[in-house]
N, CA, C and O atoms as CSV, one atom per row, in Angstrom:
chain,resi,resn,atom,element,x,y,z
A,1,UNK,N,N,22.072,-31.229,62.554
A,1,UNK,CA,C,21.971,-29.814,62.232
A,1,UNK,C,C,21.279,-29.646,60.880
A,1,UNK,O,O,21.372,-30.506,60.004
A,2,UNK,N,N,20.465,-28.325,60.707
A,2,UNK,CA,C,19.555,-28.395,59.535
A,2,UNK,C,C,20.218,-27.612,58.296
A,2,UNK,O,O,20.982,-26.702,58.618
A,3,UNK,N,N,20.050,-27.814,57.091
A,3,UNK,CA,C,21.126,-27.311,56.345
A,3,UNK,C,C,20.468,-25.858,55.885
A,3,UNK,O,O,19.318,-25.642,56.268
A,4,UNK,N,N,20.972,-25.101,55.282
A,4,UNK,CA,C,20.868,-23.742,55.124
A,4,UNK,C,C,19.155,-23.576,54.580
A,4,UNK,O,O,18.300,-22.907,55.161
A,5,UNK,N,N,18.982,-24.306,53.435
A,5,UNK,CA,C,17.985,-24.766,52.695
A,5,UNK,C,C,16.529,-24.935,53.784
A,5,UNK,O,O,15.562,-24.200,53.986
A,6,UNK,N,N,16.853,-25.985,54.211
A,6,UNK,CA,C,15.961,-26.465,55.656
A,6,UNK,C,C,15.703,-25.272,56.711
A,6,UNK,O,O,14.483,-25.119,56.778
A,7,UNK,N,N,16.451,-24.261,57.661
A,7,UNK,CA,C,16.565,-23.094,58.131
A,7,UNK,C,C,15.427,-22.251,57.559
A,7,UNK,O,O,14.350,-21.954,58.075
A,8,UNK,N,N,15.943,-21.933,56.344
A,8,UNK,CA,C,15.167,-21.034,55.330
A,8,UNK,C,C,14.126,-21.345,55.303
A,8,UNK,O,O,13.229,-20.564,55.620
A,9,UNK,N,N,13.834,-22.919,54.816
A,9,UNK,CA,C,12.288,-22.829,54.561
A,9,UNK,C,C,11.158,-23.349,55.633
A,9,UNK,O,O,10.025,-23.602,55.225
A,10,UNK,N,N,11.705,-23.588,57.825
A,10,UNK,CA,C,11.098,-23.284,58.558
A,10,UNK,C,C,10.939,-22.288,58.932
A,10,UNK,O,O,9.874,-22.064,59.508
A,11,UNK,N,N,12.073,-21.061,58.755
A,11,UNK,CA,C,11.639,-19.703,59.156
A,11,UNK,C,C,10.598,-18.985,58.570
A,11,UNK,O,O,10.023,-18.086,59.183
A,12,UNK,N,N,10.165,-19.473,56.861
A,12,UNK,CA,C,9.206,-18.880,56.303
A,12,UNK,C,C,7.970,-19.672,56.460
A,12,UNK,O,O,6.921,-19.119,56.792
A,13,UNK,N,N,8.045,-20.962,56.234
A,13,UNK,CA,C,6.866,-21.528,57.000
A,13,UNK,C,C,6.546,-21.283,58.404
A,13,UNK,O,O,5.461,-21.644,58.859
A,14,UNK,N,N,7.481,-20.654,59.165
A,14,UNK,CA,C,6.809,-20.258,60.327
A,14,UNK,C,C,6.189,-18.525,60.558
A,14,UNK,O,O,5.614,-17.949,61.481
A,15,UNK,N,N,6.686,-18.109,59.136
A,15,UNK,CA,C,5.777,-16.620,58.966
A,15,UNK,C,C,6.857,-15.676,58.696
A,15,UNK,O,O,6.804,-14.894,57.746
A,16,UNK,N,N,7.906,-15.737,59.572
A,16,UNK,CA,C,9.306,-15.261,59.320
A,16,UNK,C,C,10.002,-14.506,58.272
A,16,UNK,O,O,9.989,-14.868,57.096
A,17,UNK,N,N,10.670,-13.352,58.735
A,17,UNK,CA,C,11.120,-12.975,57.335
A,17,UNK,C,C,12.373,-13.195,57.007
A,17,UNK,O,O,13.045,-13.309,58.032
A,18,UNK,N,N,13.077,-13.322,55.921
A,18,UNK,CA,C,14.392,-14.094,55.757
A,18,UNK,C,C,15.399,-12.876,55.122
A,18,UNK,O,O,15.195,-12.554,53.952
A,19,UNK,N,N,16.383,-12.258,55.809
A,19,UNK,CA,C,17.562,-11.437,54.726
A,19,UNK,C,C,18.979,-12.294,54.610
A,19,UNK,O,O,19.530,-13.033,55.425
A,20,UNK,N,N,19.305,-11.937,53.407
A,20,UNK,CA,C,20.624,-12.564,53.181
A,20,UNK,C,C,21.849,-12.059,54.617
A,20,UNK,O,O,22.816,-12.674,55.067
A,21,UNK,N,N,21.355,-10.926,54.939
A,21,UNK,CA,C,22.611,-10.127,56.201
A,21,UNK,C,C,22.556,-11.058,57.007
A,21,UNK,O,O,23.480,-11.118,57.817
A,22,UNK,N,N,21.531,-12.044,57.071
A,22,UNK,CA,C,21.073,-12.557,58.427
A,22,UNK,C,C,22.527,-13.633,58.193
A,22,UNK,O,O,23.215,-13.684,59.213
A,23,UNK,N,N,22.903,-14.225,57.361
A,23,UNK,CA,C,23.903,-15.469,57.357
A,23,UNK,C,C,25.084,-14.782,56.814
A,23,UNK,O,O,25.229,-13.650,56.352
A,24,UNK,N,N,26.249,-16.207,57.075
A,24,UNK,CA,C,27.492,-15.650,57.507
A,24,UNK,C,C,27.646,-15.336,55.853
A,24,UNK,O,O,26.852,-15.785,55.026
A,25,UNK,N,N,29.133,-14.247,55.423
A,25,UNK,CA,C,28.882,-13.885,54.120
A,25,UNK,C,C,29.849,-14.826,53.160
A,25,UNK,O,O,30.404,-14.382,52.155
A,26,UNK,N,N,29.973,-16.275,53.648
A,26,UNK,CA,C,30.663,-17.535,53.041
A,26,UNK,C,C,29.127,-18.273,52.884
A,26,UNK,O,O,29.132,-19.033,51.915
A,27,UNK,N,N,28.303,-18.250,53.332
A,27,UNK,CA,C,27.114,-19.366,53.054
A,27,UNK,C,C,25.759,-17.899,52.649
A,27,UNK,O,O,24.546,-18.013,52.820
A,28,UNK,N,N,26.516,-16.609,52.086
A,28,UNK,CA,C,25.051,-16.093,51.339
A,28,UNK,C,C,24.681,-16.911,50.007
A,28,UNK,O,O,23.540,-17.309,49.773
A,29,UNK,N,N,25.955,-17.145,49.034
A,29,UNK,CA,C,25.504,-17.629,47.585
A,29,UNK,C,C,24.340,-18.984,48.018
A,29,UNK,O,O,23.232,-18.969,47.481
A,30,UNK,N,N,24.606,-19.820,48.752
A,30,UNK,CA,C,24.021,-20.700,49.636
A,30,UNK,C,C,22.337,-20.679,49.811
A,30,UNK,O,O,21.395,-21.370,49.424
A,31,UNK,N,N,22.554,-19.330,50.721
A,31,UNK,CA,C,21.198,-18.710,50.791
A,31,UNK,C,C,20.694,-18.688,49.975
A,31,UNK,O,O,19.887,-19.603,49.814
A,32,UNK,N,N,20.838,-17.488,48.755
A,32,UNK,CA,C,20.132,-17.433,48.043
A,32,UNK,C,C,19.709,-18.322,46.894
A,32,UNK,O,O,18.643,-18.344,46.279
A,33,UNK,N,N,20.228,-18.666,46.827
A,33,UNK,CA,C,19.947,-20.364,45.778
A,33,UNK,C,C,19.062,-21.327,46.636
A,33,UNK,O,O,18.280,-22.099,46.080
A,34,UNK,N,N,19.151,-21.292,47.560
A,34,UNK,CA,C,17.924,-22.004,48.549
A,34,UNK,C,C,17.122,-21.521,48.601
A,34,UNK,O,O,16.261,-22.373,48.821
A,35,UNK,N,N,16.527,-20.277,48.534
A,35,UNK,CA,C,15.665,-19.044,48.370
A,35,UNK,C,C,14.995,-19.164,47.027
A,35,UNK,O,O,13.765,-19.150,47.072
A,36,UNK,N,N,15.662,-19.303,45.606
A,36,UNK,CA,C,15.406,-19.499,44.607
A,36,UNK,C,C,15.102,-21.019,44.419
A,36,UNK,O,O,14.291,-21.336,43.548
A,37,UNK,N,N,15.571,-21.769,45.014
A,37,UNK,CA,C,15.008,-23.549,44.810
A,37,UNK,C,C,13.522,-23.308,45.375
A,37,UNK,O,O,12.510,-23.619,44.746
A,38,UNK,N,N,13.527,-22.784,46.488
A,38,UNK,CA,C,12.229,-23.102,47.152
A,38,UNK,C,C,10.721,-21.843,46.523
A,38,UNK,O,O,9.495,-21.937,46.582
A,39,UNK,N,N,11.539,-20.924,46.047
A,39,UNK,CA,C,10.142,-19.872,45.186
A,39,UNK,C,C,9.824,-21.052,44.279
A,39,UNK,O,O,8.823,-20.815,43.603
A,40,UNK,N,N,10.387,-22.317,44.036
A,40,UNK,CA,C,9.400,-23.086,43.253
A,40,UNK,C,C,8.263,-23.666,43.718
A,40,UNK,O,O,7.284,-23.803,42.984
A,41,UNK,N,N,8.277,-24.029,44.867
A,41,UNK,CA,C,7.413,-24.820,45.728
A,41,UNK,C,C,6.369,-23.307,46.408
A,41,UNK,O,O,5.251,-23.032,45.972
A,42,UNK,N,N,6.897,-22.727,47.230
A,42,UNK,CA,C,6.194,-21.665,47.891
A,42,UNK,C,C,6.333,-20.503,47.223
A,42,UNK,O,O,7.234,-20.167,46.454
A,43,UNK,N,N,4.842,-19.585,47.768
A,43,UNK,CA,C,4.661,-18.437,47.410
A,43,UNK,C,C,5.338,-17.704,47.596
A,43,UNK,O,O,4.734,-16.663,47.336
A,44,UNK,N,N,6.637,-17.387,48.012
A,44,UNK,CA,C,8.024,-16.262,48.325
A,44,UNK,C,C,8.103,-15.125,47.938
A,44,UNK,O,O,8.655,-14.845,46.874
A,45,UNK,N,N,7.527,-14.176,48.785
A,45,UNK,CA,C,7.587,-12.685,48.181
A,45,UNK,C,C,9.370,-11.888,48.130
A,45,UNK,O,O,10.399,-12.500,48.416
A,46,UNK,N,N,9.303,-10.606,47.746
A,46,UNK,CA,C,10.673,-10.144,48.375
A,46,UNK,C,C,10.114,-8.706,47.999
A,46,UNK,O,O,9.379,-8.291,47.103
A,47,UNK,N,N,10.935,-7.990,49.320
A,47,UNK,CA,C,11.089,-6.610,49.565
A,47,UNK,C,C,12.372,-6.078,49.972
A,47,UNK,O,O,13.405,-6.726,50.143
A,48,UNK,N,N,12.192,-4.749,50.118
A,48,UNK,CA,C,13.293,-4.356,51.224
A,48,UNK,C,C,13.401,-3.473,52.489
A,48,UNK,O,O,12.543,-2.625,52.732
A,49,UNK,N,N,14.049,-3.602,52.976
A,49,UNK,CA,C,14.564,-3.072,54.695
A,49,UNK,C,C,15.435,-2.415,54.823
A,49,UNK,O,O,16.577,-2.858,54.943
A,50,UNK,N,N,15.132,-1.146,54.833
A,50,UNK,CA,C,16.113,-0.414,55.485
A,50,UNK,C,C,16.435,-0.606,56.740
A,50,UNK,O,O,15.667,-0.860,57.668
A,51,UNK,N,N,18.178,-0.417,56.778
A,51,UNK,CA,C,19.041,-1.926,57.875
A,51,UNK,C,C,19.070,0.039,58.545
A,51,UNK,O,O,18.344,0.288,59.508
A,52,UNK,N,N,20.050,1.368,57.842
A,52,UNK,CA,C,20.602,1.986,58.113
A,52,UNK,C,C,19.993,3.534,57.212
A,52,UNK,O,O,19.632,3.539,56.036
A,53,UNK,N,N,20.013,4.531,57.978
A,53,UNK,CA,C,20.034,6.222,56.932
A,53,UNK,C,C,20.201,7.162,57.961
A,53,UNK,O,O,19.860,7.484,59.099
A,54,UNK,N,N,21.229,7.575,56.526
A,54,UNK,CA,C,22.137,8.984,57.228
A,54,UNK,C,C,21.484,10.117,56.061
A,54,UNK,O,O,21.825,10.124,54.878
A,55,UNK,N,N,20.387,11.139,56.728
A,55,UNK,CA,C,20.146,11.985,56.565
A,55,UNK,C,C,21.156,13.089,56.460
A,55,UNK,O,O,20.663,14.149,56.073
A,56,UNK,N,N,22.624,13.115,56.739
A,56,UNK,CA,C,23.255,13.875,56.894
A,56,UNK,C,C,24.183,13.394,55.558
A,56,UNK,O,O,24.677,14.405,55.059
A,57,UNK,N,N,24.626,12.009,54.725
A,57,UNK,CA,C,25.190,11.741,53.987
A,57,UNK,C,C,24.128,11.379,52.955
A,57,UNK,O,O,24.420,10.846,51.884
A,58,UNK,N,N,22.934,11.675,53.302
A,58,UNK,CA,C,22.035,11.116,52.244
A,58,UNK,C,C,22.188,9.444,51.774
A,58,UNK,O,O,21.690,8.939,50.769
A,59,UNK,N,N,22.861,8.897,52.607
A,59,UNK,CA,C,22.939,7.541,52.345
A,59,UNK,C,C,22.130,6.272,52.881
A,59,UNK,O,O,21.993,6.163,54.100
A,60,UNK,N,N,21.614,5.355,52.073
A,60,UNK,CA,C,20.557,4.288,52.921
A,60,UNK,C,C,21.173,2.703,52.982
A,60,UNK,O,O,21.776,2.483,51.931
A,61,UNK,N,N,21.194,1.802,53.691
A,61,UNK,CA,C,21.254,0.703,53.623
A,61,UNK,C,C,20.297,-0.171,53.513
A,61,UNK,O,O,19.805,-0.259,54.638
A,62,UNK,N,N,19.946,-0.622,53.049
A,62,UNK,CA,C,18.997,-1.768,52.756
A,62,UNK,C,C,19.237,-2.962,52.201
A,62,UNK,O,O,20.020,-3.079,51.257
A,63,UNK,N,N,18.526,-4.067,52.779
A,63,UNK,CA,C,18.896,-5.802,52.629
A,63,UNK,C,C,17.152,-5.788,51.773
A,63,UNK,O,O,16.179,-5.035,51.827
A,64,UNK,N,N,17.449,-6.914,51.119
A,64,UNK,CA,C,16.453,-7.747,50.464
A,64,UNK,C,C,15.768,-8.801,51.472
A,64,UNK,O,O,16.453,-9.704,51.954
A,65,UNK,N,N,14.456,-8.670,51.767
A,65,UNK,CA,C,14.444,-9.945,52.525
A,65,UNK,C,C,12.811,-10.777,52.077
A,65,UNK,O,O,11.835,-10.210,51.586
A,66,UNK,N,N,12.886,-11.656,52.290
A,66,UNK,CA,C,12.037,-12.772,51.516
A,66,UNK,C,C,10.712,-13.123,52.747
A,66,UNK,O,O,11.137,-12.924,53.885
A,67,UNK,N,N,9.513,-13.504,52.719
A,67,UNK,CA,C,8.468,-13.946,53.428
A,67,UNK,C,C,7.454,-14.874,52.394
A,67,UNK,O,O,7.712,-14.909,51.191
A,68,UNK,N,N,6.570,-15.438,52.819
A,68,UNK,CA,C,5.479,-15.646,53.090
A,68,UNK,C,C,4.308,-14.958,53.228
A,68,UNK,O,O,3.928,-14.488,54.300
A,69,UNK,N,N,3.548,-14.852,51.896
A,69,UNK,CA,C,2.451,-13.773,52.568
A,69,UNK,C,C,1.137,-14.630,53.302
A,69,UNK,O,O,0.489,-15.592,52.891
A,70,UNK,N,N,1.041,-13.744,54.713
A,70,UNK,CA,C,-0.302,-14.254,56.125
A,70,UNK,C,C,-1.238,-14.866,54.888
A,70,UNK,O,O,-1.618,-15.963,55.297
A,71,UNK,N,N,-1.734,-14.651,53.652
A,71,UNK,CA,C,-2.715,-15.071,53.465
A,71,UNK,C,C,-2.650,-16.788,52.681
A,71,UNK,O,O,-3.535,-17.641,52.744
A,72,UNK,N,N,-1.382,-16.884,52.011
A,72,UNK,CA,C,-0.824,-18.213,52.654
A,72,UNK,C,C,-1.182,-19.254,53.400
A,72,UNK,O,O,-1.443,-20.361,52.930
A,73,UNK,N,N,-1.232,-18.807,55.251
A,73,UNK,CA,C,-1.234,-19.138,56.447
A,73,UNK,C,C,-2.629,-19.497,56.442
A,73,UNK,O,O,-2.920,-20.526,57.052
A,74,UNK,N,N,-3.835,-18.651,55.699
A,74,UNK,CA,C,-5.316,-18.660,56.280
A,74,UNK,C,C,-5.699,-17.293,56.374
A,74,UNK,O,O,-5.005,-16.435,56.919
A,75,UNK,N,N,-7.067,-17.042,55.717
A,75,UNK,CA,C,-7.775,-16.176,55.532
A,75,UNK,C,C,-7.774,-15.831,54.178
A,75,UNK,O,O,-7.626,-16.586,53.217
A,76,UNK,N,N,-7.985,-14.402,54.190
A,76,UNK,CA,C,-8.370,-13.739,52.368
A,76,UNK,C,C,-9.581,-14.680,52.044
A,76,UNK,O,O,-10.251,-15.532,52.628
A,77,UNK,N,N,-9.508,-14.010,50.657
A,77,UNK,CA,C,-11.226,-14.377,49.755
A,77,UNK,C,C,-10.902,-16.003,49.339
A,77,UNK,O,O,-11.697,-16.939,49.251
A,78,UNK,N,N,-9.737,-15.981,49.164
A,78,UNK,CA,C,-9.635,-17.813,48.557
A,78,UNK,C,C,-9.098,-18.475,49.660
A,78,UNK,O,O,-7.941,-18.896,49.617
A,79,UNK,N,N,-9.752,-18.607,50.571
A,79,UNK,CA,C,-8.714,-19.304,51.777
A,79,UNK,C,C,-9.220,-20.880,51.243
A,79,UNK,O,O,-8.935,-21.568,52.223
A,80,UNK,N,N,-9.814,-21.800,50.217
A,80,UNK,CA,C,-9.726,-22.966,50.548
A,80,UNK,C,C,-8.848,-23.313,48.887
A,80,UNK,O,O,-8.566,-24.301,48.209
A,81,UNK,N,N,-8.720,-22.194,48.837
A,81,UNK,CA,C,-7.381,-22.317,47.493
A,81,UNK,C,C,-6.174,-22.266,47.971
A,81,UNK,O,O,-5.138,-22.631,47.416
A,82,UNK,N,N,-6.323,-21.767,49.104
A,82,UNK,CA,C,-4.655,-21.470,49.817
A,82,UNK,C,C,-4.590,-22.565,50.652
A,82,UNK,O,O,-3.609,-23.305,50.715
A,83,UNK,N,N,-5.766,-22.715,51.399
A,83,UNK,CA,C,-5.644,-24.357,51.963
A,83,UNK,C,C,-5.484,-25.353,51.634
A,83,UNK,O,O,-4.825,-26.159,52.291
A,84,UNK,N,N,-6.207,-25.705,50.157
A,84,UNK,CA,C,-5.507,-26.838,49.269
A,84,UNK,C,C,-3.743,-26.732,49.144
A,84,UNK,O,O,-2.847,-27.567,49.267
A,85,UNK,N,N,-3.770,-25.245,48.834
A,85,UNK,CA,C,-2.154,-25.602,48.191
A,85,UNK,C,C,-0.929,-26.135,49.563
A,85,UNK,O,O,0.070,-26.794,49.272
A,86,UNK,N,N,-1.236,-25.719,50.987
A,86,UNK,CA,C,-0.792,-25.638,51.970
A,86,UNK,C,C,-0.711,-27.062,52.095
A,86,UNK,O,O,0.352,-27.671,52.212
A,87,UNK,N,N,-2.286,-27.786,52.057
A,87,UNK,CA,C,-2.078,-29.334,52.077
A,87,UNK,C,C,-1.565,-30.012,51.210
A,87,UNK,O,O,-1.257,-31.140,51.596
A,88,UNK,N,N,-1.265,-29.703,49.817
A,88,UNK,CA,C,-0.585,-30.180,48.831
A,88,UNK,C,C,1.010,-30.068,48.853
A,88,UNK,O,O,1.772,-30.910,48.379
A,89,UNK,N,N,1.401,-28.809,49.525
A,89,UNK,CA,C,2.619,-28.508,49.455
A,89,UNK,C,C,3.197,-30.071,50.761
A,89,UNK,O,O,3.913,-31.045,50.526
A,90,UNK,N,N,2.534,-29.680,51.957
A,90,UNK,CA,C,2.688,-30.728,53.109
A,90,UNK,C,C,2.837,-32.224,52.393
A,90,UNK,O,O,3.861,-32.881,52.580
A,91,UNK,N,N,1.895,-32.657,51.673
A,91,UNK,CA,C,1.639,-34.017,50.973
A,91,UNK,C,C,2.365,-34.517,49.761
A,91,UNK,O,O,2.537,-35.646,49.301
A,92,UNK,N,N,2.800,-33.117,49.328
A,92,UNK,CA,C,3.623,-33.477,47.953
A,92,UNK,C,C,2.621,-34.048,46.975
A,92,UNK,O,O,3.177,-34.375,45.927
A,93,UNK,N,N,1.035,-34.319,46.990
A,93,UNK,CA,C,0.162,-34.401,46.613
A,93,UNK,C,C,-0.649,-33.464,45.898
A,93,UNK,O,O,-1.414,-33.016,46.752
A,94,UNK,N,N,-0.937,-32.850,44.655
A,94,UNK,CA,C,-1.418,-31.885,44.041
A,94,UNK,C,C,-2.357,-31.360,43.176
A,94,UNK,O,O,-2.546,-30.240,42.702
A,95,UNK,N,N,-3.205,-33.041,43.032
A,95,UNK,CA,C,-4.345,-33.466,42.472
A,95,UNK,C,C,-5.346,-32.457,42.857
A,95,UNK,O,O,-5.893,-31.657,42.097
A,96,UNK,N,N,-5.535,-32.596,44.211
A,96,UNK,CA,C,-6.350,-31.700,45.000
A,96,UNK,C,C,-6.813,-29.987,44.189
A,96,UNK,O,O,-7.764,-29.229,44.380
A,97,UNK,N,N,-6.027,-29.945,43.582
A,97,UNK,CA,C,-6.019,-28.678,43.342
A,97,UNK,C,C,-6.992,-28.649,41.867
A,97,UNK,O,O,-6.738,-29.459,40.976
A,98,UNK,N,N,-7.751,-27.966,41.764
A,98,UNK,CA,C,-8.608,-27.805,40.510
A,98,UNK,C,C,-7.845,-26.912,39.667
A,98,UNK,O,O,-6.835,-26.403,40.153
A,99,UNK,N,N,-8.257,-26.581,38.179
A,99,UNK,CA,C,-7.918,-25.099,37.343
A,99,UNK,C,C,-8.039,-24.015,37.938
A,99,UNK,O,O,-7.144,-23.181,38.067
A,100,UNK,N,N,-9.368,-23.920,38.430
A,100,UNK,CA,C,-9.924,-22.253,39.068
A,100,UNK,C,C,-8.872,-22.523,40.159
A,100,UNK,O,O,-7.851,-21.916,39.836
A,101,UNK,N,N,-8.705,-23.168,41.290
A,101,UNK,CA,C,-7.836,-22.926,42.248
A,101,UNK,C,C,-6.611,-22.010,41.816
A,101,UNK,O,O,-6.308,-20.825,41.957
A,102,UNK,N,N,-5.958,-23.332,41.115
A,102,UNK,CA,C,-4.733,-22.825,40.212
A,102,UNK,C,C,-5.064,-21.585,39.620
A,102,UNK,O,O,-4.735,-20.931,40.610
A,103,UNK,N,N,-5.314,-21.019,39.096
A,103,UNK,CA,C,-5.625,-19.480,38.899
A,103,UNK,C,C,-6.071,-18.962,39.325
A,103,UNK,O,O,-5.923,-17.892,38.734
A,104,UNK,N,N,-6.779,-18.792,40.236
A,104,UNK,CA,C,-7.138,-17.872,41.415
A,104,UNK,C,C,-5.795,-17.745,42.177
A,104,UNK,O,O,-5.644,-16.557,42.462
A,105,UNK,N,N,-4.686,-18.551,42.653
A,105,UNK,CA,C,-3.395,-18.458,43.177
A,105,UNK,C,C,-2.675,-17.608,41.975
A,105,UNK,O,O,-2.071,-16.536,41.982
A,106,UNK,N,N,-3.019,-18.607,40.871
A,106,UNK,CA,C,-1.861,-17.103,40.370
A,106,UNK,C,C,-2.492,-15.404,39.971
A,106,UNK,O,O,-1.925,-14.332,40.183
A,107,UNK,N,N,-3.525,-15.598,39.485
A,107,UNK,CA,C,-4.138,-13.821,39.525
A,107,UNK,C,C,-3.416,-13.016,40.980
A,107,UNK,O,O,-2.715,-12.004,40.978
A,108,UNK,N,N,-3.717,-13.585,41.795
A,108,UNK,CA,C,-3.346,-13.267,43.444
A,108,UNK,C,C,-2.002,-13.090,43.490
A,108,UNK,O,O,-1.547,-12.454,44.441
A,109,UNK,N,N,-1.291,-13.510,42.682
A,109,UNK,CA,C,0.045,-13.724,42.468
A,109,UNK,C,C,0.879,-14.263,43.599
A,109,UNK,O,O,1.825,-13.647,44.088
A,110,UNK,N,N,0.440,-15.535,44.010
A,110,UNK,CA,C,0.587,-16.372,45.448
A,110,UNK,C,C,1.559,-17.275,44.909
A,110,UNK,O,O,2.572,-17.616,45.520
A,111,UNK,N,N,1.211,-17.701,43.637
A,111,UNK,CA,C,2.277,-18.161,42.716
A,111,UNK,C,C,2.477,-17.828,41.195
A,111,UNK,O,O,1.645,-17.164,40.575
A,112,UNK,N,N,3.816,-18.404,40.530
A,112,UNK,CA,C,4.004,-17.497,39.043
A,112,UNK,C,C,3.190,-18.879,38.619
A,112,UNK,O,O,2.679,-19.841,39.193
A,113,UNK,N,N,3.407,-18.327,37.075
A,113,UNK,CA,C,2.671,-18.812,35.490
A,113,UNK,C,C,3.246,-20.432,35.408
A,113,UNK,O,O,2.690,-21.459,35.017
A,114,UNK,N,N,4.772,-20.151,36.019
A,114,UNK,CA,C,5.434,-21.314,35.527
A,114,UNK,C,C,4.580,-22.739,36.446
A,114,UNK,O,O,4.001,-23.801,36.216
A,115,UNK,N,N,5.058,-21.739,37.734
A,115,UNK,CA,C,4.589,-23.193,38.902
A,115,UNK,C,C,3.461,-23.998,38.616
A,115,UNK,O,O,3.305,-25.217,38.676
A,116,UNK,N,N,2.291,-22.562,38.118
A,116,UNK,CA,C,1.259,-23.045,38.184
A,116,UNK,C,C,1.109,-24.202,36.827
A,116,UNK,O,O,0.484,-25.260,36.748
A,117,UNK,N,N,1.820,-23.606,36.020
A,117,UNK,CA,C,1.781,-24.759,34.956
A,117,UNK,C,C,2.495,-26.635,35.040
A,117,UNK,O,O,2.298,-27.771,34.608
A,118,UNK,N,N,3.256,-25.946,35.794
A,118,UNK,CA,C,3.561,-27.325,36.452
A,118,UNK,C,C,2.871,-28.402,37.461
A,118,UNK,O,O,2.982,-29.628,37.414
A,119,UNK,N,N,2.135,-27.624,38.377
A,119,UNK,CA,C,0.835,-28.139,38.814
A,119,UNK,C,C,0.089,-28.944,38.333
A,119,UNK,O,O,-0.151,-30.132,38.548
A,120,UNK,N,N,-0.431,-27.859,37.341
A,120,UNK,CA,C,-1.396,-28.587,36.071
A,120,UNK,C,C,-1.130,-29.939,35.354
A,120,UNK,O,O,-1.868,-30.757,34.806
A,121,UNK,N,N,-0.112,-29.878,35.517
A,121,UNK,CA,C,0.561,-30.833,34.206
A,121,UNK,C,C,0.913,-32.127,35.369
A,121,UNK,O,O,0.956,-33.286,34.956
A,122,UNK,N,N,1.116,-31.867,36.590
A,122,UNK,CA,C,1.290,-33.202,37.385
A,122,UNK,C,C,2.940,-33.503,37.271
A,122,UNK,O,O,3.456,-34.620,37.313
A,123,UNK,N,N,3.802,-31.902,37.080
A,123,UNK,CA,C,5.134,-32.754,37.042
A,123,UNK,C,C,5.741,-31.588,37.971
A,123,UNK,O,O,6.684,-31.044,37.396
A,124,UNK,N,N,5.455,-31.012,39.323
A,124,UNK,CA,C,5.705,-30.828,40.279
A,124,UNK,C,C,5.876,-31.502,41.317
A,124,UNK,O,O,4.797,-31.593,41.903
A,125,UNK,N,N,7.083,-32.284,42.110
A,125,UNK,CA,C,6.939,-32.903,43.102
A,125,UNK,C,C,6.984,-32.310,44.681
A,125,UNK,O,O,6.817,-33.073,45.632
């Protein structure tokens, strides 16, 4: 069986969007700390979803939920910046990646300041 961590990060590698509602509410702290381990490695956006609204109580429900943005996957203006990082992420290999890459991902904000500095520096595994 795959652990919470593992779950999480095939549903977003498979395009998927991830809310904390989705798991039981003994393994959310779980979640989200797996959520936060892995925005190191991947581009992890977050929004929100309205689950529920009562126009009549003026009240809304909404979950936080986490993705992958398609351009990630392939396409957009830097697709062989996003393709490096895709094969780097797969390889654990990160050489591949030039400066301009690396900043062209983060302007795009595909990844933060930090990651990318870690990249750079060769102490991302």
């Amino acid at each position: 069986m795959l652990t919470i961590k593992e779950q999480i990060e095939a549903r977003l590698l498979a395009g998927e969007y991830v809310k904390l509602i989705d798991f039981a509410e003994t393994d959310r702290a779980e979640a989200l700390g797996a959520i936060n381990t892995l925005r190191d490695r991947l581009p992890i956006l977050s929004g929100w979803q309205t689950l529920r609204q009562s126009y009549l109580s003026e009240t809304r429900t909404r979950a936080r939920r986490y993705h992958i943005p398609e351009t990630f996957f392939g396409g957009g203006e830097n697709m062989s910046a996003l393709e490096k990082l895709k094969a780097a992420f797969n390889s654990k290999d990160y050489s591949e990646l030039t400066k301009h890459d690396i900043s062209e991902l983060v302007r795009q904000n595909l990844i933060c300041a930090e990651t990318a500095a870690r990249i750079g520096g060769g102490i991302l595994l």
